[in-house]
C-alpha positions in Angstrom: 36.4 28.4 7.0 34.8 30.4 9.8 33.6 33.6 10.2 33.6 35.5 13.7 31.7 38.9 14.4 32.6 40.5 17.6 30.7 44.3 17.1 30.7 46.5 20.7 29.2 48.9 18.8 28.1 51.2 15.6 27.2 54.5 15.7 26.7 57.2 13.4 26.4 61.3 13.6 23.6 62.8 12.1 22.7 66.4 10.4 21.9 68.1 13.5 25.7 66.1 15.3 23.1 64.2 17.3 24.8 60.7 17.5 22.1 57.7 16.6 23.5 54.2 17.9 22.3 51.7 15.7 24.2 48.5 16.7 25.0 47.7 20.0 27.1 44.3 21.5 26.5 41.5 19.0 28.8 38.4 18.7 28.3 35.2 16.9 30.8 33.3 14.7 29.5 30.8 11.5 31.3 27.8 10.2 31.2 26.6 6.4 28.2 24.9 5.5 25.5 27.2 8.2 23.0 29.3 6.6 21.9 32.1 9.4 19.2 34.0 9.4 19.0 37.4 11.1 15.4 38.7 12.0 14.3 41.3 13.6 11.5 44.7 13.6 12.2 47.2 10.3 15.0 49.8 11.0 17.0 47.5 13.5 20.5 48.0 11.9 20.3 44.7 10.3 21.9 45.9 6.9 24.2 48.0 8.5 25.4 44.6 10.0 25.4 43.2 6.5 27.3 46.1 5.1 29.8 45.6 8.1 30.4 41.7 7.6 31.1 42.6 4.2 33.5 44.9 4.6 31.8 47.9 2.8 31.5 49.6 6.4 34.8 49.6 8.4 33.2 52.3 10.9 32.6 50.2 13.7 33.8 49.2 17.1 35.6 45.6 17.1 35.9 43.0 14.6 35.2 40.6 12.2 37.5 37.8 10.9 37.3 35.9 8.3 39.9 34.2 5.7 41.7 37.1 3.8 41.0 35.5 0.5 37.8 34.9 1.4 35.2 35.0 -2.1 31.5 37.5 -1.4 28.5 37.6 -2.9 26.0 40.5 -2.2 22.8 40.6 -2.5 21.7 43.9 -1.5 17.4 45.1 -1.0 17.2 46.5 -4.5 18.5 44.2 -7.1 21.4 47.2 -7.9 21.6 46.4 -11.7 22.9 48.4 -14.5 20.6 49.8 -16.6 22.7 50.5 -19.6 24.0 47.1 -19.8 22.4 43.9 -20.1 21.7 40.6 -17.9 24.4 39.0 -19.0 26.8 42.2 -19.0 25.7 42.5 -15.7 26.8 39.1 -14.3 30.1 39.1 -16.2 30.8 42.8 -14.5 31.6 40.8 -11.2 33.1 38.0 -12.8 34.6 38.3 -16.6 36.3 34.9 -17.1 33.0 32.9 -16.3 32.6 30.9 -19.4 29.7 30.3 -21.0 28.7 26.7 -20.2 28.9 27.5 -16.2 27.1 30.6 -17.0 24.4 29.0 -19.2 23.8 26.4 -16.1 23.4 29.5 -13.9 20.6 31.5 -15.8 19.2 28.1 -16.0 18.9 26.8 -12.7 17.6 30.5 -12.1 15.4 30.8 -15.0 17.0 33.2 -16.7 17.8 32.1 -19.7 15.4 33.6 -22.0 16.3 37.0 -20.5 20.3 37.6 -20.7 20.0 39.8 -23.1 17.3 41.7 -22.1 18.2 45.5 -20.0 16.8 45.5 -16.6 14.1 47.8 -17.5 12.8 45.3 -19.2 12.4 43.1 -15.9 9.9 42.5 -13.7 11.0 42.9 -9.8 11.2 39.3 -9.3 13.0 39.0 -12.5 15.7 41.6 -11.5 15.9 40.2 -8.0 16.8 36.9 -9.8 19.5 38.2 -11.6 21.1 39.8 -8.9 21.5 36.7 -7.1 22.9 35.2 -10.0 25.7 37.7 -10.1 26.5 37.1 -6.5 26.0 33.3 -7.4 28.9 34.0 -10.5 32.0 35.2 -8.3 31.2 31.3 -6.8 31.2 32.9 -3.2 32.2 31.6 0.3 30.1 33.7 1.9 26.9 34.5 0.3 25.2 37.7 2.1 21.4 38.6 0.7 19.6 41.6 2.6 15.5 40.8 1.9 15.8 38.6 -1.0 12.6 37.4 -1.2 11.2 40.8 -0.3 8.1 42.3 -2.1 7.7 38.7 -3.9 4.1 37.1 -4.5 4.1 34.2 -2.2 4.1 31.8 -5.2 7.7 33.5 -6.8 9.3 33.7 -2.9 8.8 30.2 -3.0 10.4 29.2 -5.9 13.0 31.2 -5.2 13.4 30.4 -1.1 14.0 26.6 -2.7 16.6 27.7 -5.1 18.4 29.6 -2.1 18.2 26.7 0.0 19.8 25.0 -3.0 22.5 26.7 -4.0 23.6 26.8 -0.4 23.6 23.3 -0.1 25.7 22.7 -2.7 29.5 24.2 -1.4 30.4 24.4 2.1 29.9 28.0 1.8 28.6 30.6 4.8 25.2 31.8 4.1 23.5 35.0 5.7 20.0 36.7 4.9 17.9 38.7 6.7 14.5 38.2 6.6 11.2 39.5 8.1 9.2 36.4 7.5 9.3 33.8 10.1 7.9 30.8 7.3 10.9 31.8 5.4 13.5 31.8 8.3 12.3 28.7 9.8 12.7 26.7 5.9 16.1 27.8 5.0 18.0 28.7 8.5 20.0 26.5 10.5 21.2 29.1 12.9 18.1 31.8 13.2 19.4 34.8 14.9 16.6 37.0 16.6 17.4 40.8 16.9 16.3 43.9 18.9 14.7 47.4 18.5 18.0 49.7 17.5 20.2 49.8 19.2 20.8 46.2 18.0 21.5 43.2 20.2 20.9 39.6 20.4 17.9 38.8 22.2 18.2 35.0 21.1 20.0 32.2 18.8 17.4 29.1 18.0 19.5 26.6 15.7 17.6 24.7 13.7 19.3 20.8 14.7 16.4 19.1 11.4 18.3 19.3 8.2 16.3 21.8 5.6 15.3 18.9 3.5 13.9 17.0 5.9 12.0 19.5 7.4 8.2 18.6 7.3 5.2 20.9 7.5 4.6 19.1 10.8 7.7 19.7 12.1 8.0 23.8 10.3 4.8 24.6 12.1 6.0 23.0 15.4 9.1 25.6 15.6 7.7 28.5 14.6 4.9 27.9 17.2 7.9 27.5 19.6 9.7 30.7 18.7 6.6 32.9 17.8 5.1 34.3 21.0 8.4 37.0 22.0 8.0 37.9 17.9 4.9 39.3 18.4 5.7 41.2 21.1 8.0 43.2 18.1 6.3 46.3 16.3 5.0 45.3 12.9 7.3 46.2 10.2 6.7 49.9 8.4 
């Protein structure tokens, strides 16, 4: 399985028919297994990128190629739930065969079990967050996509759920892709890290990550984002 993106460019027309670019030449292709992480300054075009990947935005110049039965899982910024139906009811939307032993292990291993029957108004952010990934977790994807997962998380809840990330894609040969705006983050779970510029968005570098993610020490975490940190700053600070 491999997935190749070969963007020249996205663009869109606004209000007043000025044209805003928001993408410009960007090409990278994944194998099954990698879990990339794109980073870059707030406002970049990195979930129109997403979006495009997935194929919920086919207004773009070039390509992507992937397998045509290829299996995605979203996870968009806001967790997107229901909020007339429940937990549960929103994971078996995506997926309605899942039986109930695969699904039990799922709201387990995400700590969710005490809450699929709860409505998401009853959630707490990190909560809902959690259940979002479980239903892109449920259609057991090939490529997993999450825009800011761990986003607006207390460091203690990004944490726990950066390590159950990490886990679930370790478990399938399956193409993982996040963006993220902490470096800590991108450096733990990333094998590829893919570095990005002010809109219109380009490449400004690809650092791959060679130390497997669960043998990466503090020692050697601290030792690569020192490497890669000095053209970061050099980016605005997020809005």
């Amino acid at each position: 399985m491999r997935l190749d993106v070969d963007i020249l460019g996205k663009a869109f027309e606004g209000a007043s028919g000025k044209r805003h670019e928001v993408l410009s030449e960007m090409h990278f292709s994944l194998a099954a297994g990698e879990v990339a992480v794109l980073f870059g300054p707030s406002g970049c075009g990195k979930s129109t990128l997403l979006r495009i990947i997935a194929g919920l935005d086919p207004d773009f110049e070039g390509t992507v190629s992937r397998p045509a039965d290829l299996r995605i899982g979203m996870v968009f910024q806001e967790p997107r739930l229901l909020p007339w139906r429940t937990v549960e009811d929103n994971v078996r939307l995506v997926t309605p065969p899942i039986d109930d032993t695969r699904l039990s292990a799922l709201f387990a291993a995400l700590d969710l079990s005490e809450h699929r029957h709860h409505f998401p108004g009853e959630l707490s952010l990190g909560l809902a967050r959690r259940v979002a990934l479980a239903r892109a977790l449920a259609v057991e994807p090939d490529l997993l996509i999450l825009d800011e997962p761990l986003a607006s998380l207390d460091d203690a809840l990004a944490g726990r759920m950066r390590d159950e990330i990490a886990g679930f894609a370790a478990q399938v040969s399956r193409i993982t892709i996040l963006v993220s705006h902490d470096l800590d983050d991108a450096v733990r779970l990333g094998d590829r890290l893919i570095f990005l510029s002010e809109r219109p968005a380009r490449i400004l570098r690809v650092v791959p990550i060679a130390t497997p993610r669960e043998a990466r020490s503090e020692t050697e975490i601290a030792r690569i984002k020192a490497e890669i940190a000095r053209p970061i700053n050099d980016w605005p600070q997020r809005a």
